[in-house]
Each structure stands twice: as structure tokens, then as C-alpha cells.
C-alpha positions as CSV (number, residue, x, y, z in Angstrom):
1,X,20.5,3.5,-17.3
2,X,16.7,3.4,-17.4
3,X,15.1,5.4,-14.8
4,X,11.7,5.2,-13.2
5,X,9.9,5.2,-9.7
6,X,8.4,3.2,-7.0
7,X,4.7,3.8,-7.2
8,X,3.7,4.8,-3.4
9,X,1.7,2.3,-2.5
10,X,1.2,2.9,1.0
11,X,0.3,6.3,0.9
12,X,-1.2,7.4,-2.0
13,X,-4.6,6.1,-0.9
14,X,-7.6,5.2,-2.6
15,X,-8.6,7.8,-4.7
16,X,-8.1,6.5,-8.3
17,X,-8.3,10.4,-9.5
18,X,-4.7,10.3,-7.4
19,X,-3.6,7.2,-8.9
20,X,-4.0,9.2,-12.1
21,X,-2.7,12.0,-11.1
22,X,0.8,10.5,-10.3
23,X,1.0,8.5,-13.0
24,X,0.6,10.9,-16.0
25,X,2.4,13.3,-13.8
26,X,5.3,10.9,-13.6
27,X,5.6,10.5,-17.7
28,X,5.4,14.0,-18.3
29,X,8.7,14.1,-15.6
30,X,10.4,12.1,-17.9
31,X,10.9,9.3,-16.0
32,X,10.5,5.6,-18.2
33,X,8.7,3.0,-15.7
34,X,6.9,2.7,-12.9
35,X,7.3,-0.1,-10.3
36,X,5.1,-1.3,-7.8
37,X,5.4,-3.7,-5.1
38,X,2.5,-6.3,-3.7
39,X,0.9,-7.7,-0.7
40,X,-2.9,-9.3,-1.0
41,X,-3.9,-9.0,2.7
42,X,-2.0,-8.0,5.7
43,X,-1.9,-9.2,8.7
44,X,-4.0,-7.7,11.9
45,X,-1.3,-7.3,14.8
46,X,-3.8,-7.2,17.4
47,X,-4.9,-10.8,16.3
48,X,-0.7,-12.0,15.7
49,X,0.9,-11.1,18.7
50,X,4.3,-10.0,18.4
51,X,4.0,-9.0,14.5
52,X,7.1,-7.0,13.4
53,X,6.3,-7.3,9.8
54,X,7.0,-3.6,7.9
55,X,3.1,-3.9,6.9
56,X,0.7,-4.9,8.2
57,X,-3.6,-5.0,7.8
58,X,-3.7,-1.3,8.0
59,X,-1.0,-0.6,5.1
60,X,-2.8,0.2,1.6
61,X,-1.7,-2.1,-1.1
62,X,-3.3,-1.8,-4.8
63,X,-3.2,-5.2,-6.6
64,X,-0.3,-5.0,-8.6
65,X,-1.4,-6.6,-12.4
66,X,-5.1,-4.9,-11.9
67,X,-2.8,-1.3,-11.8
68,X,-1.7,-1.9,-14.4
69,X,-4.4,-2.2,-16.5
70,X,-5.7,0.8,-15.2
71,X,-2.7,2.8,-16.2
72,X,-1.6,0.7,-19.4
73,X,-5.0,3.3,-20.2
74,X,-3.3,6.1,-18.6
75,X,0.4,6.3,-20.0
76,X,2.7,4.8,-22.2
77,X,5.1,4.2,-19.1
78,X,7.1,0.8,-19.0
79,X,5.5,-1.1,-15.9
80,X,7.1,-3.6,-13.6
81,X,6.4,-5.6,-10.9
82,X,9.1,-5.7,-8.0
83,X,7.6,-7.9,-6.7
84,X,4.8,-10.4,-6.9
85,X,5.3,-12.6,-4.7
86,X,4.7,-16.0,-7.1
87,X,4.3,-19.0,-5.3
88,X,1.6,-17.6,-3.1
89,X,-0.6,-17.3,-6.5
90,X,-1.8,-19.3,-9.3
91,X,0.8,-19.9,-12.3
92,X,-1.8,-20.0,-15.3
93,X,-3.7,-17.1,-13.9
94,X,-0.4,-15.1,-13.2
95,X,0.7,-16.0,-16.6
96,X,-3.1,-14.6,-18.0
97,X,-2.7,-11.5,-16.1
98,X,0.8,-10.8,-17.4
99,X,-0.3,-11.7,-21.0
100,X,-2.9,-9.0,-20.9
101,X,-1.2,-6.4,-19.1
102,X,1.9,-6.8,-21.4
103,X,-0.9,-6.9,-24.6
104,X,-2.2,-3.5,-23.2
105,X,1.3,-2.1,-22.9
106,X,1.9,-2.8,-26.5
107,X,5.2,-5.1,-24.7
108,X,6.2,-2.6,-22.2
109,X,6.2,-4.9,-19.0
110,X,8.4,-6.9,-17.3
111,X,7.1,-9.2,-14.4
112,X,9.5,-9.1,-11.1
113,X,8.7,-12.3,-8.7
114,X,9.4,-13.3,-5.4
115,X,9.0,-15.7,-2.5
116,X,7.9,-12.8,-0.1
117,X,8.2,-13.4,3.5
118,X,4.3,-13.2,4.8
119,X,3.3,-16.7,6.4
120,X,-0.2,-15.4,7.2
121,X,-0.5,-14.1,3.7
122,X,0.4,-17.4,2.0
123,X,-2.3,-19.0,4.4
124,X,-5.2,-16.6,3.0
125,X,-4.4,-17.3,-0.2
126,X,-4.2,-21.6,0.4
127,X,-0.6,-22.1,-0.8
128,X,2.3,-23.4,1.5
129,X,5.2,-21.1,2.7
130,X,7.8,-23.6,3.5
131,X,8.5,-25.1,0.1
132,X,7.5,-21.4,-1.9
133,X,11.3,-21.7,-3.3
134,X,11.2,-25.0,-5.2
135,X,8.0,-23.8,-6.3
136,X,8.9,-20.9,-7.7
137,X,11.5,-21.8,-9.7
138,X,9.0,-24.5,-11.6
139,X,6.7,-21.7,-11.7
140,X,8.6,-19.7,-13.8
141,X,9.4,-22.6,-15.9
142,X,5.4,-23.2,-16.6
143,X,4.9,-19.0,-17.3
144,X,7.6,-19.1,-20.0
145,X,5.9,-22.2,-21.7
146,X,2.7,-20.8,-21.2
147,X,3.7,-17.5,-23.2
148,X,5.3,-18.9,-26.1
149,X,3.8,-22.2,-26.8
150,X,-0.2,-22.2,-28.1
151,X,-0.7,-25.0,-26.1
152,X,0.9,-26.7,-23.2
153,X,1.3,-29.6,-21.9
154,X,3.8,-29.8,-18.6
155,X,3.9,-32.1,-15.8
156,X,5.8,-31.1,-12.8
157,X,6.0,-32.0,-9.1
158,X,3.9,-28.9,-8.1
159,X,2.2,-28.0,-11.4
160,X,0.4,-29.8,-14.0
161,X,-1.1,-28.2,-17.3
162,X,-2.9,-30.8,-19.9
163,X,-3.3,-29.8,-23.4
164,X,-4.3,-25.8,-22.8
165,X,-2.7,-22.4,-23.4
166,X,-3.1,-18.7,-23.5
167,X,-5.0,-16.7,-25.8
168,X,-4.7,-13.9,-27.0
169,X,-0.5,-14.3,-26.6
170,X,1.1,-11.3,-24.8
171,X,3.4,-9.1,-27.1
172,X,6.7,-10.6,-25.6
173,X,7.1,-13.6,-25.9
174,X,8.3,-14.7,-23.2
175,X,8.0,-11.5,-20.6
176,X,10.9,-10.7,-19.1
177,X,11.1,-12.0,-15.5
178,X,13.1,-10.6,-12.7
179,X,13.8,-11.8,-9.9
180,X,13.8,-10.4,-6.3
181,X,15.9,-12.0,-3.2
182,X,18.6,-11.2,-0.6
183,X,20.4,-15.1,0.0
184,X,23.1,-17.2,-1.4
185,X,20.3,-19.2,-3.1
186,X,18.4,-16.3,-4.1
187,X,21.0,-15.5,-6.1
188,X,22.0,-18.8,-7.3
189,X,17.9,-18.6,-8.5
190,X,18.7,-15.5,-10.3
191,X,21.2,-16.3,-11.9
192,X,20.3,-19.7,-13.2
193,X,16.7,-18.4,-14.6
194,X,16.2,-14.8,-14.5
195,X,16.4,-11.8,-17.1
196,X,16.8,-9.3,-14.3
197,X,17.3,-8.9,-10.8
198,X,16.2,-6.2,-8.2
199,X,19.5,-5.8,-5.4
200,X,18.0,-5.7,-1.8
201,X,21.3,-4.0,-1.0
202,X,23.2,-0.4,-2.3
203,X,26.4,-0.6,-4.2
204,X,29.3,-2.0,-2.4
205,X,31.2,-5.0,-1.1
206,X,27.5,-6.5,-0.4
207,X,26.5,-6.1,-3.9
208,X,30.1,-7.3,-5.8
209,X,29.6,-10.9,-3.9
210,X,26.2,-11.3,-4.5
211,X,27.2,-10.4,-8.4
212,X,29.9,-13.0,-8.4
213,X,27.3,-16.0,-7.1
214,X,24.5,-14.4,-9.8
215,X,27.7,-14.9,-12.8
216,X,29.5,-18.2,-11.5
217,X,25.4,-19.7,-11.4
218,X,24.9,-18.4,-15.0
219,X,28.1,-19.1,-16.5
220,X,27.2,-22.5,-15.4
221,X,23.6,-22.8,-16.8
222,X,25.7,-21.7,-20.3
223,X,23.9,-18.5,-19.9
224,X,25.8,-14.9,-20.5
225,X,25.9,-12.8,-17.3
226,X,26.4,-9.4,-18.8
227,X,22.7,-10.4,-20.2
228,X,21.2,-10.1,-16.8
229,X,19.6,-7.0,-16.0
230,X,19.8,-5.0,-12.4
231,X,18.0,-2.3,-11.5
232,X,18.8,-0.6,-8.5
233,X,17.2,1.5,-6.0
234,X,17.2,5.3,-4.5
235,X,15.5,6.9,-1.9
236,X,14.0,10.4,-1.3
237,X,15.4,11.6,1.8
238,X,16.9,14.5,4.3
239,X,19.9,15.1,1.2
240,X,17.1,16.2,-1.3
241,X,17.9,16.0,-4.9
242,X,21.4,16.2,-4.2
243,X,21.8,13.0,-2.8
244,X,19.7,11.2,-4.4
245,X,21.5,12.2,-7.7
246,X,24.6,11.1,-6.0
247,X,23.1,7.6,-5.1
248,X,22.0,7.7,-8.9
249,X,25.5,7.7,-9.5
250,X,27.1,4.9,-7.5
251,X,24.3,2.8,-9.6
252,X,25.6,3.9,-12.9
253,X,29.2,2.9,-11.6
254,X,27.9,-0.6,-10.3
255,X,26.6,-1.4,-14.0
256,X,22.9,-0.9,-13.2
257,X,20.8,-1.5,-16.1
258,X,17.9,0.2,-14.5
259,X,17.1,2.6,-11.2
260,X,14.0,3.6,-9.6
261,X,13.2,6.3,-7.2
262,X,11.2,5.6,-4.2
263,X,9.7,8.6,-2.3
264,X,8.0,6.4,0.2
265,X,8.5,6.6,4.0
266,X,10.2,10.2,3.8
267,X,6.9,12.2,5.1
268,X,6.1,13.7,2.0
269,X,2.3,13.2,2.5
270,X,-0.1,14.0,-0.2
271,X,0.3,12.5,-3.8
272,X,1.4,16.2,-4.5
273,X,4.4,16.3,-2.0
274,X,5.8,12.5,-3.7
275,X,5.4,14.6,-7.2
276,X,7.4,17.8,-6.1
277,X,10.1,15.5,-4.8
278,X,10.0,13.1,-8.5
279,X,9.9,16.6,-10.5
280,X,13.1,17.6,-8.5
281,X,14.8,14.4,-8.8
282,X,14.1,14.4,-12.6
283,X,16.0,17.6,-12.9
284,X,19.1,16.5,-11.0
285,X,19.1,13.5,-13.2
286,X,18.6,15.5,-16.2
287,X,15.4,13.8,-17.3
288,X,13.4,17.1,-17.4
């Protein structure tokens, strides 16, 4: 099982000597990949009465695919989205950006999408919320095309390429996409198209029935279920190393491909608090 971390997005500021800091940090830890989620803009509560969103236009976000170019310099640490939330960006200029990030990680990338859940985000960015699903699933179509053919031509209902293609080509080819969701046809999603998948829920009787949608959808797209990657989640919390080491576990049991380790939200503070917690969590796994 492949273990990395949850880059803190909303509190390790925006001090880019930080940003470094925690990165190189977390390789030296041992730990293989770091994952961050994404929001573009958030929403002002004062302005959206009633907002109950987790984030909102106060919340620190760093751009995602930008990051990552930034620590593709930094580290040789596999990095993954999870997620970007697709259909609220452009397909050929999301397929650029994961090109070149993938290129700069010499093919250590994987690109996790979403639909995300953010109306007034979709808005900013000009794209429409209620059809994101149907969109996404011809976006990921398009990206695959995009990185293995030199030129494309593809005509869909909500996307239309004539005659053009990527270059330079990223490393993969395609990039592993993995898919993020929590609903019976999120999971019919995953397991029709995706390489991966990122649970929204812990090990359990949750987690078996969405597994047995994600199989009986790609056993009948003719596509080998044991093939799908999952990477699971565990949080730094009042059980310390412990517990998270024992939530580790229940991942290994469940057949997790992957896990990460998320220190956010447990009132660790400064960038050097979130490191003390990864360097003890690394010895309970036995990474360092």
C-alpha cells in the first residue's frame, strides 16, 4: 500500500519558503505522494446568505496543477490531484496542464477529478453545474485522446476538438485518472471509466456496497475490477500515531491500493506542527 499525505491546503499559508519546507520535509519522511485538493474561488458568506459550504472565500486554496510544477522542482514525490473538480474547467487546457506536470515528474502523476459541489464556483468560472456529470464523463473521454493521439479530432455533445493535439506528449500516456464521488452513479462513473478511486467513506459496510456497484459497472464495460485502484484516507487526531496506524490498517485489510494522511483540521498550526505529526505517523507505519 502506497502511502502519502494530504498537502494542508488551508493552513499552510502563503509563504512558498513553507510550501517548500513541507514538501522536501515530507520525502525525506518517507512518505511516496502528495495529494492536494482544489477550489478556484470561494464563496463570500456575507454576500450568500445561509452558506454552509466547509470553505468558503476566506479558506486558502493553492491552484492545484500550478503546485505541482513548483514542487515537480522540489521532490521526486508522486503527485496527485484528489480532486480537480473537471467540468468546471477547460478539457484541452486541463489535459495541457496534466501533460506538463506529468513531463516534469518524469510520469509520477496521476490526475483525480470530480464534479465538486460549489454552484457559485462553477458560475465564476462560466460553466454550468447542473449537467457537470454528463460532462465529465465526455471530458475524460477527450483527455485520454488528447494524450495519446498527436492529433485529435472528436466531436461530442459538450466538446469539440478539430484537427489539433498536445505537444510535447506527457510521459504516460494516458495519465492515470481517478475519480472522486460518494453516489450510486458516482460509482457506476468509476467504475465504467476510471483507473482509481478516492472512497469518501472509512472501511466498512459503506465501503463493501459501494465496491460491489464500482465491480458489477466494470465487469460490464469488459473491464477487470481488481485493476481499479483505491486509495484511502486517515486523519491526524486525539489517538496520535496510534490510531492512525490502526486506521492504516483497516485500509490494508479493505484492499487499498493507496492511503494518505491528512493532518488538516486537528489544530496543529504551523507548517512545523503538520510535520511533527507526518514524522510520527511515518514511524508508526514504519516508513522512517
Amino acid at each position: 500500500m502506497q502511502t502519502g499525505v494530504v498537502f494542508p491546503q488551508t493552513e499552510i499559508g502563503s509563504d512558498p519558503g513553507a510550501v517548500r519546507t513541507y514538501a522536501q520535509r515530507v520525502q525525506e519522511l518517507g512518505f511516496a505522494h502528495v495529494l492536494a485538493y482544489d477550489h478556484v474561488v470561494g464563496a463570500d458568506p456575507a454576500v450568500h446568505r445561509g452558506w454552509n459550504g466547509p470553505y468558503d472565500v476566506h479558506t486558502t486554496f493553492h491552484e492545484p496543477l500550478v503546485l505541482f510544477g513548483y514542487l515537480a522542482g522540489l521532490t521526486s514525490l508522486e503527485l496527485v490531484t484528489g480532486i480537480v473538480i473537471l467540468p468546471q474547467r477547460q478539457t484541452a487546457l486541463v489535459a495541457k496542464q496534466a501533460a506538463e506536470v506529468d513531463l516534469l515528474t518524469g510520469g509520477k502523476f496521476r490526475l483525480g477529478v470530480g464534479l465538486g459541489w460549489n454552484a457559485v464556483e462553477y458560475e465564476a468560472l462560466g460553466k454550468e453545474f447542473s449537467n457537470r456529470g454528463a460532462r465529465l464523463t465526455e471530458q475524460v473521454s477527450l483527455l485520454r485522446a488528447l494524450w495519446t493521439e498527436q492529433t485529435v479530432t472528436f466531436d461530442g455533445t459538450y466538446e469539440r476538438v478539430t484537427g489539433a493535439g498536445l505537444a510535447p506528449m506527457p510521459v504516460q500516456r494516458p495519465i492515470p485518472v481517478w475519480f472522486g464521488g460518494q453516489s450510486p452513479r458516482a460509482y457506476l462513473r468509476i467504475g465504467q471509466l476510471a483507473d482509481g478511486w478516492f472512497p469518501q467513506v472509512p472501511p466498512g459496510p459503506e465501503l463493501d456496497e459501494a465496491r460491489l456497484i464500482i465491480e458489477g459497472a466494470a465487469a460490464d464495460a469488459g473491464r477487470d475490477p481488481a485493476q481499479i485502484g483505491m486509495e484511502g484516507r486517515v486523519s491526524w487526531g486525539p489517538g496520535g500515531a496510534d490510531q492512525l496506524a490502526a486506521d492504516a490498517g483497516r485500509w490494508r485489510d479493505a484492499g487499498a491500493s493507496h492511503l494518505s494522511v491528512n493532518t488538516m483540521r486537528a489544530g496543529l498550526g504551523s507548517v512545523d506542527g503538520h510535520l511533527a505529526a507526518l514524522a510520527a505517523a511515518a514511524e508508526a507505519l514504519g516508513l522512517a
